[in-house]
N, CA, C and O of each residue as an XYZ file, in Angstrom:
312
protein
N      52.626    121.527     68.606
C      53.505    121.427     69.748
C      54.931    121.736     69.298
O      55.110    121.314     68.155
N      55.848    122.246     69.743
C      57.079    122.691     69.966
C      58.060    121.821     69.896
O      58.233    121.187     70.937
N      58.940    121.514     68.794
C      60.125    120.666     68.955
C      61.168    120.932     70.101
O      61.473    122.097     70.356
N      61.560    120.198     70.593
C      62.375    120.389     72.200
C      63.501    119.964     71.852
O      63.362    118.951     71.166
N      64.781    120.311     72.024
C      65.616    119.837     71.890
C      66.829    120.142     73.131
O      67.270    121.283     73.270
N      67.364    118.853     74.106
C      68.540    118.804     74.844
C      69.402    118.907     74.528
O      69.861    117.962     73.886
N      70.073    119.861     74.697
C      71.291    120.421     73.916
C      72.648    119.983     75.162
O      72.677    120.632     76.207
N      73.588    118.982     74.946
C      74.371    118.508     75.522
C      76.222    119.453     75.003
O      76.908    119.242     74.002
N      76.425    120.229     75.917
C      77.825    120.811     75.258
C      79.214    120.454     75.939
O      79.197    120.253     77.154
N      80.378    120.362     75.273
C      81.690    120.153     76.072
C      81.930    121.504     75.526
O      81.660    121.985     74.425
N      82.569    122.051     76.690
C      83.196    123.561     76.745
C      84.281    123.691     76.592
O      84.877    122.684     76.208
N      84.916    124.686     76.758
C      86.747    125.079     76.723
C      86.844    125.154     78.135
O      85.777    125.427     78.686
N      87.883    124.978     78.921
C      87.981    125.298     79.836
C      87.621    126.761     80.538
O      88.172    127.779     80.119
N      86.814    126.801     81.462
C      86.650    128.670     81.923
C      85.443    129.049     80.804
O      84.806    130.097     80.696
N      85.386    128.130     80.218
C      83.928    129.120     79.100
C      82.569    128.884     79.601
O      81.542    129.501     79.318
N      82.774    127.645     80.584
C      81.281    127.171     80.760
C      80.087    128.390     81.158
O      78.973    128.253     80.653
N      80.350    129.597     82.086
C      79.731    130.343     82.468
C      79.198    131.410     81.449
O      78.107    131.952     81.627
N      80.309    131.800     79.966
C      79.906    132.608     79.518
C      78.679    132.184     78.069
O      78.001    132.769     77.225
N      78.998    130.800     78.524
C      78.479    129.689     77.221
C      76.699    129.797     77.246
O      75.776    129.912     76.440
N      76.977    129.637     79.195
C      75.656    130.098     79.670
C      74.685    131.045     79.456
O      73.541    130.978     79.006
N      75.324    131.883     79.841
C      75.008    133.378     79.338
C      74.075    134.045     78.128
O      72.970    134.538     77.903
N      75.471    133.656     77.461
C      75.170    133.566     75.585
C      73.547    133.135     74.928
O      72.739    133.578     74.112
N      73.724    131.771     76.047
C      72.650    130.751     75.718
C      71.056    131.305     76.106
O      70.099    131.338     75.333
N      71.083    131.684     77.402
C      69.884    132.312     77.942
C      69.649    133.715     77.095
O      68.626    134.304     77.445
N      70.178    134.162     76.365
C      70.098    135.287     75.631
C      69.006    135.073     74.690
O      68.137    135.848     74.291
N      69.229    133.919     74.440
C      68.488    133.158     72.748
C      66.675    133.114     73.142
O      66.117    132.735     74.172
N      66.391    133.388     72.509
C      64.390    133.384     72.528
C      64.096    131.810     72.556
O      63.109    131.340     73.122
N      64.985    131.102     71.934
C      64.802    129.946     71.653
C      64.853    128.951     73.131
O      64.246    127.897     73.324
N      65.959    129.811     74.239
C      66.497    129.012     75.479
C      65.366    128.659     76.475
O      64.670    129.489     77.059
N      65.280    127.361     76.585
C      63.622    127.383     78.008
C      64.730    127.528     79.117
O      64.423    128.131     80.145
N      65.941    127.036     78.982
C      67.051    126.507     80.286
C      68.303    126.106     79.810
O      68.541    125.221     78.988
N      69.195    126.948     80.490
C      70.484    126.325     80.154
C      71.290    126.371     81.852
O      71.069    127.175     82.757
N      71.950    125.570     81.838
C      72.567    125.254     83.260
C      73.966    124.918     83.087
O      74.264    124.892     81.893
N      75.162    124.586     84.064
C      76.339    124.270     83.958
C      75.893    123.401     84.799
O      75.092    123.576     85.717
N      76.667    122.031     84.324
C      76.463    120.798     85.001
C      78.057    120.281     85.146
O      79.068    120.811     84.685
N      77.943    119.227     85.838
C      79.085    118.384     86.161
C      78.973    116.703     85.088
O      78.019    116.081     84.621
N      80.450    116.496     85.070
C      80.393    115.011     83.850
C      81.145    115.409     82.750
O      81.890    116.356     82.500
N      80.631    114.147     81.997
C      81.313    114.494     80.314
C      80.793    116.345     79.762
O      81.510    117.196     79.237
N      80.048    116.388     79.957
C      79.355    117.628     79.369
C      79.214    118.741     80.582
O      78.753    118.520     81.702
N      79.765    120.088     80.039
C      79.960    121.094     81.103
C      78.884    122.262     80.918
O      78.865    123.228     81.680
N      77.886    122.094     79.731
C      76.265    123.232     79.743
C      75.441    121.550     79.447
O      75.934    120.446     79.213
N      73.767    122.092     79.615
C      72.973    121.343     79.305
C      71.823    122.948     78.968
O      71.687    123.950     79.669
N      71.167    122.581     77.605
C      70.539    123.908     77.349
C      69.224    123.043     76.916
O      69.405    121.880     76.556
N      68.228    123.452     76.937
C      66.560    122.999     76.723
C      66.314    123.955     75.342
O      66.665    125.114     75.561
N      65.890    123.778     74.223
C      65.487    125.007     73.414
C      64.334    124.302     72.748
O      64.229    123.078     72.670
N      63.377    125.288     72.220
C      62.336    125.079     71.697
C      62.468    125.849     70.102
O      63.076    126.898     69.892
N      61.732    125.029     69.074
C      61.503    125.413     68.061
C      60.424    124.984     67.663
O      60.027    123.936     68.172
N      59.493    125.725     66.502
C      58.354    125.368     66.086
C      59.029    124.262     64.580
O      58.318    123.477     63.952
N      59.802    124.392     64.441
C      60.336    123.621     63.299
C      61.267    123.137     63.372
O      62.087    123.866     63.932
N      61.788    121.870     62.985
C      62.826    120.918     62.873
C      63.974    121.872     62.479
O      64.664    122.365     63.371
N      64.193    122.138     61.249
C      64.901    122.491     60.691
C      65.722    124.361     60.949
O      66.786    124.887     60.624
N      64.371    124.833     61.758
C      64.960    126.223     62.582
C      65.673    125.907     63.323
O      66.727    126.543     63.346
N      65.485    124.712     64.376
C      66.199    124.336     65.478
C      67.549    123.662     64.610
O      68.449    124.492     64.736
N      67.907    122.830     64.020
C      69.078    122.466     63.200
C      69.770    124.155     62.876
O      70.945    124.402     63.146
N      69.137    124.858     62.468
C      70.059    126.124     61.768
C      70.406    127.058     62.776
O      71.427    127.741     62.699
N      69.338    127.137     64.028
C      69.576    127.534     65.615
C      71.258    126.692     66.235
O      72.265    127.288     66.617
N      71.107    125.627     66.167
C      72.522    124.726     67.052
C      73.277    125.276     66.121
O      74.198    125.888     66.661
N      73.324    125.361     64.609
C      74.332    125.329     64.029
C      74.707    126.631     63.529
O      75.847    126.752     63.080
N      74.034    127.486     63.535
C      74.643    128.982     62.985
C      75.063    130.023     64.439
O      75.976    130.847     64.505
N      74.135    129.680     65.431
C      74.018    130.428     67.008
C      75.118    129.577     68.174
O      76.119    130.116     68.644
N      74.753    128.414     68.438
C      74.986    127.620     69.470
C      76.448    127.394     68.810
O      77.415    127.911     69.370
N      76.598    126.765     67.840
C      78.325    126.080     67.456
C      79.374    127.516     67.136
O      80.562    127.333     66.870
N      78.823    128.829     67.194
C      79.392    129.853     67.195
C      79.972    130.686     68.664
O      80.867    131.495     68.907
N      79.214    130.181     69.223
C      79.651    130.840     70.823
C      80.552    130.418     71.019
O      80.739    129.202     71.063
N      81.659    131.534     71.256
C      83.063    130.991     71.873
C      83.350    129.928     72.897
O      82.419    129.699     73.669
N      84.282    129.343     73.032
C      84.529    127.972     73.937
C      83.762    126.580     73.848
O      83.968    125.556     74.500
N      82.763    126.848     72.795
C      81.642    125.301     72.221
C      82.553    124.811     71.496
O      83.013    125.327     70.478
N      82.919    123.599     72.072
C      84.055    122.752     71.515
C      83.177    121.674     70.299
O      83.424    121.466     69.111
N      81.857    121.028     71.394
C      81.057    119.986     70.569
C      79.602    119.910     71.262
O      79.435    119.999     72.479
N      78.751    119.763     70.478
C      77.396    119.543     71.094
C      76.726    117.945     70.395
O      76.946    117.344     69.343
N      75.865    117.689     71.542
C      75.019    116.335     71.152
C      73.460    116.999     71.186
O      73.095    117.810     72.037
N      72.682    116.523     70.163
C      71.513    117.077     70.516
C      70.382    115.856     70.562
O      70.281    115.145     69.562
N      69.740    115.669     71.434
C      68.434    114.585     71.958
C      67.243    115.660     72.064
O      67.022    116.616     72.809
N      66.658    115.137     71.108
C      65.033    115.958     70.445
C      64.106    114.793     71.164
O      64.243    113.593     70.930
N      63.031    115.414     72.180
C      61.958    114.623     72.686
C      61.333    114.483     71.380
O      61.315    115.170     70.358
N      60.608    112.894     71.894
C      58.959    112.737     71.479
C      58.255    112.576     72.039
O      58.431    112.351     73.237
N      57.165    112.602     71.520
C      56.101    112.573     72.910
C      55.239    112.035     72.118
O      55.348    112.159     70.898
N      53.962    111.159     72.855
C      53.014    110.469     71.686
C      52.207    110.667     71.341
O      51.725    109.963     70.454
């Protein structure tokens, strides 16, 4: 089964749309949306491995212009 990970982002102002974008580009993206609140994207991504998904947020996702900070909440399931 597929590691899942909720990808929670604060944007730059005006970036939220292109953050989007960027995001749905990725093979990795099931969903990314602009939301309202503390956090201005919410992105769904899948990896077959822990550690792809860690090098995914952190070499891809923390590189897109206007990603100020991300939180990431990895399902479990039983």
């Amino acid at each position: 089964m597929p590691i899942r990970a909720y990808l929670l982002i604060e944007a730059q102002a005006g970036k939220g749309s292109t953050i989007v974008k960027t995001l749905r580009a990725l093979k990795e993206t099931i969903q990314a949306d602009r939301v309202t609140g503390p956090y201005d994207v919410i992105a769904v991504l899948e990896s077959d491995d822990l550690d792809k998904l860690g090098d995914l947020v952190r070499d891809k996702v923390h590189r897109i212009e206007g990603v100020n900070r991300t939180m990431s909440c990895l399902r479990f399931t039983p």
